[in-house]
C-alpha positions in Angstrom: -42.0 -18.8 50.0 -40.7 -21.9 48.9 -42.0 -24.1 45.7 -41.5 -28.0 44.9 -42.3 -29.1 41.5 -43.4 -32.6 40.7 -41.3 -34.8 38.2 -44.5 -34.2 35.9 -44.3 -30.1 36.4 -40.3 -30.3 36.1 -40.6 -32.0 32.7 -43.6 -29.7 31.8 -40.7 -26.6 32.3 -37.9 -28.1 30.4 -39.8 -29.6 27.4 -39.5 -26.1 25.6 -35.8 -26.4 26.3 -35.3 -29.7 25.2 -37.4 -29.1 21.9 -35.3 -26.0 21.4 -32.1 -28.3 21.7 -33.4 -30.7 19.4 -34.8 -28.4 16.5 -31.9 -25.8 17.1 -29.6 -25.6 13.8 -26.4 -25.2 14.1 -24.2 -23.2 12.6 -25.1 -19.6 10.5 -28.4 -17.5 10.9 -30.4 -17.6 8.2 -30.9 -14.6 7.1 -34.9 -12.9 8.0 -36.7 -12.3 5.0 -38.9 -10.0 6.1 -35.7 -7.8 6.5 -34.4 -7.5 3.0 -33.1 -6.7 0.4 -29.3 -6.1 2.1 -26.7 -3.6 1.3 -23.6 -2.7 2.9 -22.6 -0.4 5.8 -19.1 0.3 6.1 -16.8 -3.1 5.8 -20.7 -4.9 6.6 -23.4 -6.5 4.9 -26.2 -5.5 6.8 -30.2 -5.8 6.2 -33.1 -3.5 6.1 -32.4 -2.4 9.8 -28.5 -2.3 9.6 -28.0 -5.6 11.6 -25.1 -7.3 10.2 -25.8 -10.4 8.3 -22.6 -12.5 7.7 -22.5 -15.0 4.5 -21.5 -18.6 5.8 -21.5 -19.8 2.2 -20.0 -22.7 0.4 -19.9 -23.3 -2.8 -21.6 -26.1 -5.1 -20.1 -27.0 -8.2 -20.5 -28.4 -11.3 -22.8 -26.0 -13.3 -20.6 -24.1 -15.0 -19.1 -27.6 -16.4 -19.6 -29.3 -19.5 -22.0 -31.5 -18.0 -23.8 -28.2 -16.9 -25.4 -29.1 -13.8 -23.6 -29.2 -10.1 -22.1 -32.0 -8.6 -24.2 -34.3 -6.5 -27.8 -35.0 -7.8 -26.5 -38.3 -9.6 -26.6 -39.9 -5.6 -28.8 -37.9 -3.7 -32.4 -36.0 -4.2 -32.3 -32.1 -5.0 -34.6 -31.0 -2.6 -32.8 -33.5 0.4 -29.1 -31.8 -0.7 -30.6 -28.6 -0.2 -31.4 -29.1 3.3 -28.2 -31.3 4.1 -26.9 -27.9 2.9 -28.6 -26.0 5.8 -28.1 -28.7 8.4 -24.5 -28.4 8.2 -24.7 -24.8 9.4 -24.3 -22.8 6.2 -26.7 -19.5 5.2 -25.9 -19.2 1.4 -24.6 -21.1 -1.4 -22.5 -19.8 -4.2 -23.8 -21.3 -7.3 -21.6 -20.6 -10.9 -22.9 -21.0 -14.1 -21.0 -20.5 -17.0 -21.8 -18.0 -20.1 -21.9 -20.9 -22.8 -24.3 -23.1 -20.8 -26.6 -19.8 -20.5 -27.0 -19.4 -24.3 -26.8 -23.1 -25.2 -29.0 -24.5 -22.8 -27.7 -27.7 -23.4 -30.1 -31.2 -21.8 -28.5 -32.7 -18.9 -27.0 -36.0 -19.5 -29.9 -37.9 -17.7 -26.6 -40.0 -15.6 -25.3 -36.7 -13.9 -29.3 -36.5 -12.3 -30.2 -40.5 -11.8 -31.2 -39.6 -8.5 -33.6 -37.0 -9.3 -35.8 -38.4 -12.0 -37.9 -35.6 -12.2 -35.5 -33.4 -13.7 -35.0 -36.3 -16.1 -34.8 -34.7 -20.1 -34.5 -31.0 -18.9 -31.9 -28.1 -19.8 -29.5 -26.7 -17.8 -31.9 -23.4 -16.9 -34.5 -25.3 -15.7 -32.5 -27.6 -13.5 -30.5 -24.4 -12.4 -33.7 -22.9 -11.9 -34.4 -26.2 -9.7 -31.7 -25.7 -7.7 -32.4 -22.2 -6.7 -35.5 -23.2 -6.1 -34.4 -25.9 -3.6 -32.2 -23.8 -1.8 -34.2 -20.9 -1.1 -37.0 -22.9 -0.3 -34.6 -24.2 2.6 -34.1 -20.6 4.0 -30.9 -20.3 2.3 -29.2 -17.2 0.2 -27.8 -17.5 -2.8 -25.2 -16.0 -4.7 -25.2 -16.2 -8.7 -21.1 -16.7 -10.4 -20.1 -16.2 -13.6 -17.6 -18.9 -12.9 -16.6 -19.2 -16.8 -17.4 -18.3 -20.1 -16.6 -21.4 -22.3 -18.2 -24.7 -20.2 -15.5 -26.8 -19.0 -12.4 -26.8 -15.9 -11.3 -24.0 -14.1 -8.7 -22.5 -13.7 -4.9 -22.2 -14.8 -2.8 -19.4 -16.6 -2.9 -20.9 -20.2 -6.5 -20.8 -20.5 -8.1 -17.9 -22.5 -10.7 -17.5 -19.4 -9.3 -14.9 -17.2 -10.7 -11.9 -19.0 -14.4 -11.5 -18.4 -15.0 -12.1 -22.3 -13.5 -14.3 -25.1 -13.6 -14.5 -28.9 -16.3 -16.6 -28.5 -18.5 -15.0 -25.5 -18.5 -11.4 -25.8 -18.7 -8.1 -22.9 -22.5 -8.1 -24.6 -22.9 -11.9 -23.9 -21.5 -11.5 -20.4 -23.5 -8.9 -19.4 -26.5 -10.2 -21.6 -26.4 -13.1 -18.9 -26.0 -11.4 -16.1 -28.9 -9.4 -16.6 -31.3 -12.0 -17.7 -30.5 -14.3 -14.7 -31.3 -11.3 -12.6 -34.7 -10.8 -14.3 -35.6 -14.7 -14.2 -35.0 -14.7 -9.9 -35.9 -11.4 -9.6 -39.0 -12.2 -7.6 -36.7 -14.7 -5.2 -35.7 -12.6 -2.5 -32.8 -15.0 -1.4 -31.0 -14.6 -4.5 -29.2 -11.8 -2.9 -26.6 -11.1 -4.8 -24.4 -11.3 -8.5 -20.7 -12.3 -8.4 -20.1 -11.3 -11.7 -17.2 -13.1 -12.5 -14.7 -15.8 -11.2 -10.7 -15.3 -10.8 -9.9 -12.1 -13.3 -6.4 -12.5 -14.2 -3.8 -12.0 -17.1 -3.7 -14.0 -20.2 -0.9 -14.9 -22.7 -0.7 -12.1 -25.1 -3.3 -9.4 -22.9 -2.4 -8.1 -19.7 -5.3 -6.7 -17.2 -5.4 -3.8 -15.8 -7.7 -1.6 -12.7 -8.4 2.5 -13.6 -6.6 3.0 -16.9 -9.7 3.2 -18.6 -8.9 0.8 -21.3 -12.3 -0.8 -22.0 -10.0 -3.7 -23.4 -8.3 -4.4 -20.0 -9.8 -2.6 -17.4 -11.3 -4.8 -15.0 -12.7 -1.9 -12.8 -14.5 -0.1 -15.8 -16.0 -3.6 -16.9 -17.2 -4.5 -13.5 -18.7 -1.2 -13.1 -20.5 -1.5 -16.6 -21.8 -5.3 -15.5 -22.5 -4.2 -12.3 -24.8 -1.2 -13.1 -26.8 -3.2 -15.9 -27.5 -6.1 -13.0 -28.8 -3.0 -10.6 -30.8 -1.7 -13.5 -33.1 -4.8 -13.9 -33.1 -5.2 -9.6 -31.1 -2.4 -7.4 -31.5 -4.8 -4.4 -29.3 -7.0 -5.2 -25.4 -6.9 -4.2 -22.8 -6.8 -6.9 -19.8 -8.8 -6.0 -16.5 -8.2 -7.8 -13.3 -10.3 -7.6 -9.8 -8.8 -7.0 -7.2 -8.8 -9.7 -4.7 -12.0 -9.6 -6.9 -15.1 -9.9 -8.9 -13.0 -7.3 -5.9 -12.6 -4.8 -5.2 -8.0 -4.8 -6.9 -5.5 -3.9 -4.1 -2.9 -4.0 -5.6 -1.3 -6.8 -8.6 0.2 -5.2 -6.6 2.5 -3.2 -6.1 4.5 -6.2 -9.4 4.0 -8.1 -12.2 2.7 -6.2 -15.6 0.8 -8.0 -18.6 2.9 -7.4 -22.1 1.9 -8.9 -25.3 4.1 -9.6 -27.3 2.5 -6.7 -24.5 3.0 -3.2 -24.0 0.6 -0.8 -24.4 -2.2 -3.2 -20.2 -3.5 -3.4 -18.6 -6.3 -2.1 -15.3 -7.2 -3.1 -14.3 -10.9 -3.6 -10.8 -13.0 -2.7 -9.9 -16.2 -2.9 -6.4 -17.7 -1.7 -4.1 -20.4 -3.3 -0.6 -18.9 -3.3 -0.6 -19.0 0.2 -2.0 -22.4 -0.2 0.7 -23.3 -2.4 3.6 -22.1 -0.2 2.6 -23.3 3.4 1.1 -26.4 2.1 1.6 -27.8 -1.7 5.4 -27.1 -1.1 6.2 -28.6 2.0 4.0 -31.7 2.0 5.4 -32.6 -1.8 8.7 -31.7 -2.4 10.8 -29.8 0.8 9.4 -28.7 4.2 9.7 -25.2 5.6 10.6 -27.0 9.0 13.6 -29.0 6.7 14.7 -25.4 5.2 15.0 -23.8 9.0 16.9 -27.0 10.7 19.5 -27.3 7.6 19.8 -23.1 7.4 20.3 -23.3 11.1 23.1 -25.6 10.8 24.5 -23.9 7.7 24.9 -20.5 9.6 26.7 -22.2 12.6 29.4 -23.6 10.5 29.8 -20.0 9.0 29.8 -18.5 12.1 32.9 -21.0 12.9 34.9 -20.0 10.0 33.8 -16.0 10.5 35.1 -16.1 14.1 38.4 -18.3 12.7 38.9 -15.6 10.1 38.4 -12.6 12.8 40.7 -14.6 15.1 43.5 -14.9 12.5 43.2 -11.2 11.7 43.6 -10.4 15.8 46.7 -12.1 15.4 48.0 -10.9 12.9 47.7 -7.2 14.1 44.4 -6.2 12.3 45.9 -5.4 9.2 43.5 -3.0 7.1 43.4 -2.9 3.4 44.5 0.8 1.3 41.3 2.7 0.4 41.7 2.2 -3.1 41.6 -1.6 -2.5 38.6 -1.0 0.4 36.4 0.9 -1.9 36.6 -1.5 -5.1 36.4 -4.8 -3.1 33.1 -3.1 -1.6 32.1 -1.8 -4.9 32.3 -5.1 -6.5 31.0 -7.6 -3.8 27.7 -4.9 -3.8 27.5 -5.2 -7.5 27.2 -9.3 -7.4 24.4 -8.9 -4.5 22.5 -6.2 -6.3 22.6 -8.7 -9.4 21.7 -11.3 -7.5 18.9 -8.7 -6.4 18.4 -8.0 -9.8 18.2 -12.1 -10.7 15.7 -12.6 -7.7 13.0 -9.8 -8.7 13.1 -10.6 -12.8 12.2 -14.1 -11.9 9.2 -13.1 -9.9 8.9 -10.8 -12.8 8.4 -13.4 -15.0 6.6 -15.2 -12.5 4.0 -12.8 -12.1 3.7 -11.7 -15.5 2.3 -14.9 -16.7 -1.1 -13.9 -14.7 -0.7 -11.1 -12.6 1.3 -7.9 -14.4 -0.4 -5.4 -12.2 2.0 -7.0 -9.3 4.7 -7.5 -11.4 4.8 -4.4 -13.1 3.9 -2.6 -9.7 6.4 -3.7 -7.4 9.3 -6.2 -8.9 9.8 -4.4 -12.5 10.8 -1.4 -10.7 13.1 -3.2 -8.4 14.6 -5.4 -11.1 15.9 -2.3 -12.9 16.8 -0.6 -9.8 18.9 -3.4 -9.2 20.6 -4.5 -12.4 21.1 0.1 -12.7 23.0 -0.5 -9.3 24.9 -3.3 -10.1 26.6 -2.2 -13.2 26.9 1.1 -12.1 29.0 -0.5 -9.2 31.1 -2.8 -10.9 31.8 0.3 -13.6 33.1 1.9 -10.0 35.1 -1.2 -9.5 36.4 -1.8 -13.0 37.7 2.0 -13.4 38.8 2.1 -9.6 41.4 -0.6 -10.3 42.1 0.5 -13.8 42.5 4.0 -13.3 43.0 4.8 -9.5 46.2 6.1 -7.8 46.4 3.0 -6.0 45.2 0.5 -8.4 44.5 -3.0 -7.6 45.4 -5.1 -10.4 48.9 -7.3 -9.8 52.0 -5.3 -9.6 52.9 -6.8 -13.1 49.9 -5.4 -14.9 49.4 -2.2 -13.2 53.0 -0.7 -14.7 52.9 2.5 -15.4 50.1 3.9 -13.8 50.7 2.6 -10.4 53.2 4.7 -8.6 56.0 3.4 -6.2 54.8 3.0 -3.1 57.6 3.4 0.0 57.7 1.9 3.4 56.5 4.8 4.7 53.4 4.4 2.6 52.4 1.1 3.3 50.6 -0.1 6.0 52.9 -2.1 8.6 56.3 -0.7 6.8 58.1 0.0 9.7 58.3 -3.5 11.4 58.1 -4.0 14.7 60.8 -6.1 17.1 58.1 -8.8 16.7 58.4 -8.1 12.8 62.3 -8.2 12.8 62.0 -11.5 15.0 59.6 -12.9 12.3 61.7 -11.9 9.7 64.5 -13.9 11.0 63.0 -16.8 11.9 61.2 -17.1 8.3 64.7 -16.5 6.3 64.2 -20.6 5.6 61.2 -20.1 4.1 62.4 -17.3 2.0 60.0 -14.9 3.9 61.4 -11.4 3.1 60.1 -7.8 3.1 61.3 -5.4 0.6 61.7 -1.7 1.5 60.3 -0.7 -2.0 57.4 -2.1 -4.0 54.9 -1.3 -6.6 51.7 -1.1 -5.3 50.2 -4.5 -6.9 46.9 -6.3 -6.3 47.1 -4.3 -2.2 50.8 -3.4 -1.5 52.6 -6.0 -3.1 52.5 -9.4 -5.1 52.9 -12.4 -3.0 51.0 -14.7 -0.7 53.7 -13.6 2.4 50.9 -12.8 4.8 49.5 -16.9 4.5 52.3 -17.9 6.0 52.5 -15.6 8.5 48.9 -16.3 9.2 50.0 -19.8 9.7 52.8 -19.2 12.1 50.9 -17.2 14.1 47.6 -19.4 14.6 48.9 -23.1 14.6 52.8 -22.7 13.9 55.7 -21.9 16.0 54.7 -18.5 16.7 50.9 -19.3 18.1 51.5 -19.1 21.7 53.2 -15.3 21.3 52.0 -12.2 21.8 50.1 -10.9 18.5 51.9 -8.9 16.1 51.3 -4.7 17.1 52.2 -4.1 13.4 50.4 -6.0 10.7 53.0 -7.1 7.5 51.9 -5.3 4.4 49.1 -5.8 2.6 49.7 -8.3 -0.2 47.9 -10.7 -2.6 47.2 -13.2 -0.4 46.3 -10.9 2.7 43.3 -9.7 -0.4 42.3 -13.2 -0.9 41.3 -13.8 2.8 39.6 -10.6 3.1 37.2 -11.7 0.1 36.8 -15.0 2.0 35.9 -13.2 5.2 33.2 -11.0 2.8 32.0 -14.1 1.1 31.6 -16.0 4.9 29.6 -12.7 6.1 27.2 -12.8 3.5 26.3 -16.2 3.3 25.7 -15.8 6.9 23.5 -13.0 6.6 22.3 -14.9 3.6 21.1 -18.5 5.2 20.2 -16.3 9.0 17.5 -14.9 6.3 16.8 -18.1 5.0 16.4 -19.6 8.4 14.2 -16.8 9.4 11.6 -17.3 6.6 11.4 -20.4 7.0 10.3 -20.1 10.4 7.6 -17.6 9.8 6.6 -18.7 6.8 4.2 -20.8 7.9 3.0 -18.8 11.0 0.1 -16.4 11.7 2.0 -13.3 11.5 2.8 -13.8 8.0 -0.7 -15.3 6.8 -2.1 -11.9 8.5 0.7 -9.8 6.8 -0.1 -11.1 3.4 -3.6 -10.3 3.6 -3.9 -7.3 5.6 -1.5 -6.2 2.6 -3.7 -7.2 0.0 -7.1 -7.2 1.0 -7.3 -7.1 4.2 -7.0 -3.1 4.2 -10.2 -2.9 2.3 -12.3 -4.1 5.9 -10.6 -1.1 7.7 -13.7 1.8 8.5 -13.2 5.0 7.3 -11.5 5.0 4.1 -12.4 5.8 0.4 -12.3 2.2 -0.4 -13.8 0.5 2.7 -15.9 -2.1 1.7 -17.0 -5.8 2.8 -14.5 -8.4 1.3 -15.8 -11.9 0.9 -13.1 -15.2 1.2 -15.4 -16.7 -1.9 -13.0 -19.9 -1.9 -10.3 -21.5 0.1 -9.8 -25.4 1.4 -8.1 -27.6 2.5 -7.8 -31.4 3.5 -4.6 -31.2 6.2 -5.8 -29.4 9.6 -1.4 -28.1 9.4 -0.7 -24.7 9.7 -2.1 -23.2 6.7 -5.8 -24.5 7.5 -5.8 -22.9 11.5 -4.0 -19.2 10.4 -7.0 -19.2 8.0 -9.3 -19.5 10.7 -7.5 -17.8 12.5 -7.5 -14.7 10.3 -11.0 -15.2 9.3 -12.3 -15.4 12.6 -9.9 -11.8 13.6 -11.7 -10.0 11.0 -14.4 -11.7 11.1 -14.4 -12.1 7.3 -17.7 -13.6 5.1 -16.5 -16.3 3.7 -17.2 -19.5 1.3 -15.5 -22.8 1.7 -14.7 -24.4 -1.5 -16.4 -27.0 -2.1 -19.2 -28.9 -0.7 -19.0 -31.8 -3.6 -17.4 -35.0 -3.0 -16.3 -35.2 -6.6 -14.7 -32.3 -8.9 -15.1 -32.1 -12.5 -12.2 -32.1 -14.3 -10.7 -32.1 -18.0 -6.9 -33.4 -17.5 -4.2 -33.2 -15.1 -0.9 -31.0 -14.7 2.7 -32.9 -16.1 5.7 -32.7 -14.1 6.5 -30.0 -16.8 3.5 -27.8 -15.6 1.4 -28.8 -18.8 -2.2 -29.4 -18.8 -2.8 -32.9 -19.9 -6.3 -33.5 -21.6 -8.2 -36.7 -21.1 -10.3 -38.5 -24.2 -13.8 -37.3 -21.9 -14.2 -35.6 -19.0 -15.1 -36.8 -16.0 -15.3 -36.8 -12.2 -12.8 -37.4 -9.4 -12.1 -37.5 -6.1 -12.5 -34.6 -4.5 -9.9 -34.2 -1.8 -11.1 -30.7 -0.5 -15.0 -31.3 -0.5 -16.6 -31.0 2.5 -18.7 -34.4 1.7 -17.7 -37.9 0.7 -18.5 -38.8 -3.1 -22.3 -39.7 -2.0 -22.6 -36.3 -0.9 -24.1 -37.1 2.5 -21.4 -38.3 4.4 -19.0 -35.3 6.1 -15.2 -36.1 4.5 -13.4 -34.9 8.0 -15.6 -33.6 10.8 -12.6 -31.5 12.1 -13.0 -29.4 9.2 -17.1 -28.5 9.9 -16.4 -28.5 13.3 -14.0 -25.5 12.5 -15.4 -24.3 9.8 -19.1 -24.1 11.9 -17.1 -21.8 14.3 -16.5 -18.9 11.8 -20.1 -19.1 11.3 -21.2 -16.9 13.7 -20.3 -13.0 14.4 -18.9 -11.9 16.6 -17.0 -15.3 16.2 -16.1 -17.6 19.2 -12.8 -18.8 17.6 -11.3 -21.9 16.5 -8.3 -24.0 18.0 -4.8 -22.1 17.9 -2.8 -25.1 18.7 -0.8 -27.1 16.1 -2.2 -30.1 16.4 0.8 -31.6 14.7 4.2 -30.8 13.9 4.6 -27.9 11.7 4.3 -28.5 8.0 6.4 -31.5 8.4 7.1 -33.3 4.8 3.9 -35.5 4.2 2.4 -35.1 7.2 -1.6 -35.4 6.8 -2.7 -33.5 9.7 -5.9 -34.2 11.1 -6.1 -37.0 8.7 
């Protein structure tokens, strides 16, 4: 049986659909209340029924500032930013305070709220409490950071803020805050979780460690002490703690794991910027990793000529082969310059890390610093008493008297000359080209640079179309000097091929997901000790290159929680960097452009819809995936892709 609807009836069956189109949100899932408090499962964060609930968060700036309130409410209402919020797909916010503004309290500059006169004369709690209010009332989570403990601009190496407490803000005062905040929202369900504090790293003059036990240093103890005070006013709230290294390794937790009082109630925090700073900063400022490749490339070809030149001129001249005494020093020494050079390489990134990360540099490049520098001199001691001391010594036949003994023609290589030897011998008489049947063995053999112009003879001279000598002449001071050449070539060819190689996957997938997976990523991996959800609390971007799609890219594989950084159109800042890496202050603080916010400076407008376009497809689990094409060429010098 067969039915016809009417035009009326047909509209009457699609109205549901087209008011689901029109009222469906897109982006994240906002989280059912009725099914909380979360915790996690595994590498999830799941609710009361173990359904996975991903955080789609972005951050809102501004309260942990001076001017303690976030960024925004000066152009557009509270309670209408709060639901821009939500439309643009997100399910949580990550809102930072700072420990200072807790305990002052300070009023709000009446200009940093004009559009929101109702807030007009209040302190920072009750606008913060405002703001939680607004949010939550829109359906959305929120996540509570200790983003600071002296008001003011985050973050660099020089500042005393990377420790969780200062001379001014004690562990008490840290903690103090921590646990109040989670008394005043404890009756708000969607303030789900505490990220107790922002970016841990090393300071000048304290270094911080994971597991030692140092109540001083150790992170791990002090987030486990914070973390079990915040569960002891409400245990159904998560406790989020940051990595070591501005928030960047997790290494440590293979070895010594965080574990609170109430389980299931851990999630560990990263964010990314030396990455950031390598695939992007770098090669849009000063030199492109596209530049380094092209000019290695071309480097290694030239090389290459001169290597096969140099192999060609030993062919002819009948692959003369150094004594061992000369082999093994010449080895001994050019591996004592590259283990130095080792040795130079992993002491900078020594002193690199060390100025904010000593768990990495005292992990993995302290060690191989003085593994290297042990190697080097231990070879060039080889070298030095090889050609001071050996039977066959290498220094010149004039300085090597007495120790060097008389070597004979039967003892050195290519003694017995050939007929094309003899021949040689008499052409060369002219050029005082002669072979003596007894010599001291000097820097190889004998002194002399003999073998050049043989060399020469037999590659462009009057001897180049003949047959290649089937005796090479003896080994001599200038035969020595072209076998360092040849060395020297070799290496920098391995030397720039390496070079050319990094450069080409520095910027790729492959390496973005071999960096993380190394430290972090192994933390999402089921089964382990340490397994545990891992939250991307900030990363940005305002070029759609190749940084910005391997970071969807790897966030979307993983399918990792994350939190873009930030939603403001304007940052808060103090003072800019020099061109000598100095922070420079300015008279007052104030507000800039920000280049990374997700919204134009009247925090309505979307800065670069490619970026919520891609950032809305993370939002959902399992994730559909963004775009894997370049749309542009790769990391070219200035290039503002997607701009």
């Amino acid at each position: 049986m067969h039915f016809r609807l009417g035009p009326l009836a047909f509209i009457a069956c699609l109205s549901p659909l087209l008011a689901l189109s029109a009222d469906e949100r897109q982006g994240a899932r906002l989280v059912d209340q009725s099914l909380l408090p979360l915790k996690t499962r595994g590498r999830y964060i799941v609710n009361t029924q173990n359904e996975r609930v991903k955080w789609a968060c972005i951050n809102w700036a501004g309260a942990y500032s001076k001017l303690a309130v976030v960024g925004g409410l000066e152009v557009q209402n509270l309670d209408k930013l709060a639901g821009r919020i939500k439309d643009l797909g997100f399910n949580c916010v990550r809102l930072c305070y700072s420990t200072q503004n807790f305990f002052q309290n300070p009023i709000v500059n009446n200009s940093e709220i004009a559009a929101n006169p109702q807030l007009s004369g209040q302190h920072f709690l009750q606008i913060f409490d405002s703001t939680v209010k607004a949010l939550t009332d829109q359906g959305i989570m929120v996540i509570i950071n200790n983003h600071l403990s002296s008001s003011g601009w985050c973050c660099n190496v020089k500042q005393a803020e990377g420790f969780w407490y200062t001379p001014e803000y004690s562990e008490k005062m840290w903690i103090k805050s921590l646990v109040d905040l989670t008394a005043r929202y404890k009756s708000n369900k969607l303030v789900v979780a505490y990220d107790i504090r922002n970016e841990p790293h090393d300071i000048p003059g304290r270094q911080m460690t994971w597991g030692d036990g140092n109540e001083h240093t150790d992170w791990a103890a002090a987030a486990m002490r914070a973390g079990n005070a915040v569960l002891a006013e409400n245990p159904d709230v998560l406790i989020v703690v940051s990595a070591l290294c501005f928030c960047m390794d997790l290494r440590p937790v293979k070895q010594h794991q965080i574990t609170f009082d109430v389980p299931n109630r851990l999630v560990y925090e990263t964010h990314n910027y030396i990455e950031f700073q390598m695939a992007t900063l770098m090669s849009n400022k000063w030199l492109s990793w596209k530049g380094i490749y092209d000019s290695s490339v071309q480097l290694t070809w030239i090389l290459l000529v001169l290597f096969v030149a140099s192999l060609y001129i030993w062919f002819r001249l009948g692959k003369p082969w150094p004594p061992r005494c000369t082999l093994l020093a010449s080895a001994a020494a050019w591996l004592s310059i590259l283990a130095a050079v080792g040795a130079i390489i992993c002491g900078v990134a020594f002193k690199f890390y060390s100025s904010y990360c000593s768990f990495v540099a005292k992990t993995y490049f302290l060690p191989y610093t003085i593994f290297c520098s042990v190697l080097s001199l231990s070879l060039l001691l080889f070298c030095i008493i090889g050609c001071r001391y050996g039977p066959r010594g290498i220094l010149p036949t004039e300085g090597c008297n007495p120790i060097c003994p008389e070597i004979t023609d039967d003892e050195t290589s290519g003694s017995d000359l050939d007929s094309d030897l003899q021949n040689l011998k008499g052409s060369m008489e002219d050029s005082s080209v002669a072979w003596s049947g007894s010599v001291k063995a000097g820097i190889a053999g004998q002194a002399g640079y003999k073998s050049w112009r043989i060399a020469l003879d037999y590659t462009i001279g009057a001897h180049r179309h003949s047959d290649r000598l089937t005796k090479a002449p003896p080994w001599d001071r200038g035969m020595f000097i072209m076998a360092q050449f040849f060395v020297f070539v070799s290496i920098l060819i391995v030397g720039f091929s390496g070079l050319a190689s990094f450069a080409h996957v520095a910027d790729t997938f492959w390496y973005m997901r071999f960096t993380f997976d190394s430290k972090w990523g192994f933390v999402l991996a089921e089964g382990y000790p340490y397994t545990a959800p891992v939250w991307m609390g900030e990363f940005g971007q305002n070029r759609r290159g190749a940084y910005w799609l391997n970071m969807l890219k790897y966030l979307a594989e993983r399918d990792v929680d994350f939190a873009y950084w930030p939603l403001n159109g304007r940052k808060y800042t103090e003072g800019y960097f020099d061109s000598s890496s100095n922070f420079v202050f300015y008279d007052q603080p104030k507000w800039e452009d920000e280049q990374f916010g997700l919204l134009e400076e009247d925090s309505w407008k979307v800065r670069d819809t490619w970026k919520l376009l891609d950032i809305q497809a993370l939002m959902s689990s399992p994730i559909g995936g963004p775009p894997e094409d370049y749309p542009c060429e790769r990391q070219v010098l200035g290039n503002a892709c997607g701009n």
